[in-house]
C-alpha positions in Angstrom: -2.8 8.3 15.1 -3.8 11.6 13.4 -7.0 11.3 11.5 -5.1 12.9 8.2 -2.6 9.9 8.8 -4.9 6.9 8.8 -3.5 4.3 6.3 -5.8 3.9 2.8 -5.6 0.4 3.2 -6.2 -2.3 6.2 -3.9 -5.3 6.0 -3.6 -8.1 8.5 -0.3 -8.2 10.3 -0.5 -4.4 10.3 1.0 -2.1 12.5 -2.1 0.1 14.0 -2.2 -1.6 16.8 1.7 -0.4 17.7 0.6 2.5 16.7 -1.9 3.4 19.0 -0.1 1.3 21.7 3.5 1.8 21.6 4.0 5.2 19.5 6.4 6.6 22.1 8.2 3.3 21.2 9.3 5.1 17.9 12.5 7.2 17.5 12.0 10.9 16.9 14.4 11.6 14.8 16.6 9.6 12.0 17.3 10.7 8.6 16.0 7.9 6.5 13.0 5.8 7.2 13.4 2.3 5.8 10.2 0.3 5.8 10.9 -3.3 4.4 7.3 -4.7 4.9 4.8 -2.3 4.3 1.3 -3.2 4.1 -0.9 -0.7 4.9 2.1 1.7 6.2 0.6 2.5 9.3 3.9 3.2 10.6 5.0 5.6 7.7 1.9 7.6 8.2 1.9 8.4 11.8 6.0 8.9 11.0 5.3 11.4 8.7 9.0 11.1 7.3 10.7 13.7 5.1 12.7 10.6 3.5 12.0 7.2 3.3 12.5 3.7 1.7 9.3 1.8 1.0 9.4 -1.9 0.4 7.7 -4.8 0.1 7.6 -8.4 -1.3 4.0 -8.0 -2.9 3.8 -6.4 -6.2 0.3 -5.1 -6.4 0.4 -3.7 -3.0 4.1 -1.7 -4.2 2.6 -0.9 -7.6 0.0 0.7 -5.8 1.5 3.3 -3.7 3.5 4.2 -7.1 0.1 4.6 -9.1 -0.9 6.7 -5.9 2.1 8.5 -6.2 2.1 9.7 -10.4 -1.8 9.6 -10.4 -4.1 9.5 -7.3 -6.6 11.2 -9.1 -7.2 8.8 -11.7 -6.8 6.2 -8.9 -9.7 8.2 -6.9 -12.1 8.2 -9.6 -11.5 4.4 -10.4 -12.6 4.0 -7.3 -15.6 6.1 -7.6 -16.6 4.0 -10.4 -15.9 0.6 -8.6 -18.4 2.2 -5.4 -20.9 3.1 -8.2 -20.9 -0.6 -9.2 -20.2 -2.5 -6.4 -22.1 -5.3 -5.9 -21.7 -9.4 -5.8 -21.1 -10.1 -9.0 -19.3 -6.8 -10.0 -16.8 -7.9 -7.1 -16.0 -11.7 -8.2 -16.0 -9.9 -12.0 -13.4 -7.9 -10.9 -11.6 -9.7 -8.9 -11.0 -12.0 -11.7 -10.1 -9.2 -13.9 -6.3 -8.4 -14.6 -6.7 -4.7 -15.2 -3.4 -3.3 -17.7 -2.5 -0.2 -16.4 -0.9 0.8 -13.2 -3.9 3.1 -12.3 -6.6 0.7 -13.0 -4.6 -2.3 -11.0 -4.1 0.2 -8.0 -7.9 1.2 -8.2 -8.7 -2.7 -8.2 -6.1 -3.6 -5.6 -7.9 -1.0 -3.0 -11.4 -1.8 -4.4 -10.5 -5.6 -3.5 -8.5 -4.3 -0.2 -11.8 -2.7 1.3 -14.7 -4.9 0.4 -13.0 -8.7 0.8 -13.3 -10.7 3.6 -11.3 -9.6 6.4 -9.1 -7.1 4.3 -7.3 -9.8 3.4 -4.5 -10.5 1.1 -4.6 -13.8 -0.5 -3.7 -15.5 -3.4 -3.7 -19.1 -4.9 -0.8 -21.4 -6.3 -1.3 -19.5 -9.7 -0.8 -16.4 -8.1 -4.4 -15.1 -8.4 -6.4 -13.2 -5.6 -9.0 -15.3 -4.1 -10.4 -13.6 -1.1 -14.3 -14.1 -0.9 -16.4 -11.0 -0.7 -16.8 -9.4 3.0 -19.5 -7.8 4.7 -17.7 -4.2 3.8 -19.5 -2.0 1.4 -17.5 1.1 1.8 -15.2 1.6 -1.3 -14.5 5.2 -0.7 -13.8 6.1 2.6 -14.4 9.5 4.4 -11.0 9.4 5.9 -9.1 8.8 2.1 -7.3 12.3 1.2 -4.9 10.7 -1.7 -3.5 14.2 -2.1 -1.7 14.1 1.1 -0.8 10.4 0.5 1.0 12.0 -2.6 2.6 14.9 -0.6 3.7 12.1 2.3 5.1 10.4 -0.9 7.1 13.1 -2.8 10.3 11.8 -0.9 9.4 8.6 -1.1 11.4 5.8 -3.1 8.5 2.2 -3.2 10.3 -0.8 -4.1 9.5 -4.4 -4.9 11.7 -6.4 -2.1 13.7 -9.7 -3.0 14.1 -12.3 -0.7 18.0 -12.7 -1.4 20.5 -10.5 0.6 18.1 -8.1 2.1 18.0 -6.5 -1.7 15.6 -4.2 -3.0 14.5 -3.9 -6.4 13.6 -0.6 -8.4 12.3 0.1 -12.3 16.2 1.8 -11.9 18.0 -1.3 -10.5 19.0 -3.0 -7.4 20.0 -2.0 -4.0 20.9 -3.5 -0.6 20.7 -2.8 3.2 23.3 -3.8 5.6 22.5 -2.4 9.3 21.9 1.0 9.1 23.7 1.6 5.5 21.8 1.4 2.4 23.9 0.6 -0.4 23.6 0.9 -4.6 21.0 3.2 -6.0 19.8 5.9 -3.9 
């Protein structure tokens, strides 16, 4: 994988691994790539597709490539700000927070993403992130370039998946995917 490529975020049950192992694994050509569990995309980036379908069932994680996508530089310096202040108790503070807007929920999603245990994702019955603090310091990363996540995203549709029917839900309505024919709002 291309260092320009690397995914902004680690997730467990990624796809780096396939990546690096099995890249020639991956067709060369197709005219829409659909993606139905993202996580850290590590298959979109090193795809590098001019169209694609993004999906997954986790809010925050869906809501965060959108706030990358209408304002990584507001997302960039959140994180700035949450690197400035990291520390024990600014972590478990914020990880208890529920920030309001898009951009501040993205910044906090990554923030949590890169200094939890494990780069784990887990929440409790109550639906609330409770991930102990890892060994990771590093909330800014040398490899982050959100300004060519954005350009990667300009064809890019993110959607919140359902677990009925193989539908996908948008902000602009509902669509669904039956083999290789993607049906409703395009």
């Amino acid at each position: 994988m291309e260092e320009a490529n690397v995914p902004f975020l680690k997730w467990a049950g990624g796809k780096r691994w396939l990546i690096r192992n099995g890249a020639q694994l991956a067709p060369v050509r197709f005219n829409t790539y659909i993606e139905p569990f993202l996580g850290s995309g590590a298959v979109f980036f090193s795809l590098n597709p001019s169209r694609s379908i993004l999906a997954d069932v986790n809010t925050e994680l869906v809501d965060t490539y959108n706030a990358i996508k209408t304002n990584w530089k507001e997302v960039e310096s959140q994180l700035r700000r949450h690197e400035r202040n990291h520390d024990d108790s600014y972590y478990y503070k914020l990880r208890d927070s529920r920030p309001r807007t898009n951009v501040t929920r993205a910044a906090r999603f990554i923030y949590l993403n890169r200094t939890c245990w494990n780069g784990l994702y887990r929440v409790n019955l109550n639906g609330k992130f409770n991930v102990p603090r890892g060994s990771k310091n590093n909330v800014v990363l040398d490899t982050d370039d959100f300004k060519k996540h954005l350009i990667f995203s300009k064809t890019v549709r993110c959607y919140l998946r359902t677990s009925r029917n193989h539908s996908f839900k948008s902000q602009k309505g509902r669509f669904r995917v039956r083999g290789s024919a993607v049906h409703g709002e395009s």
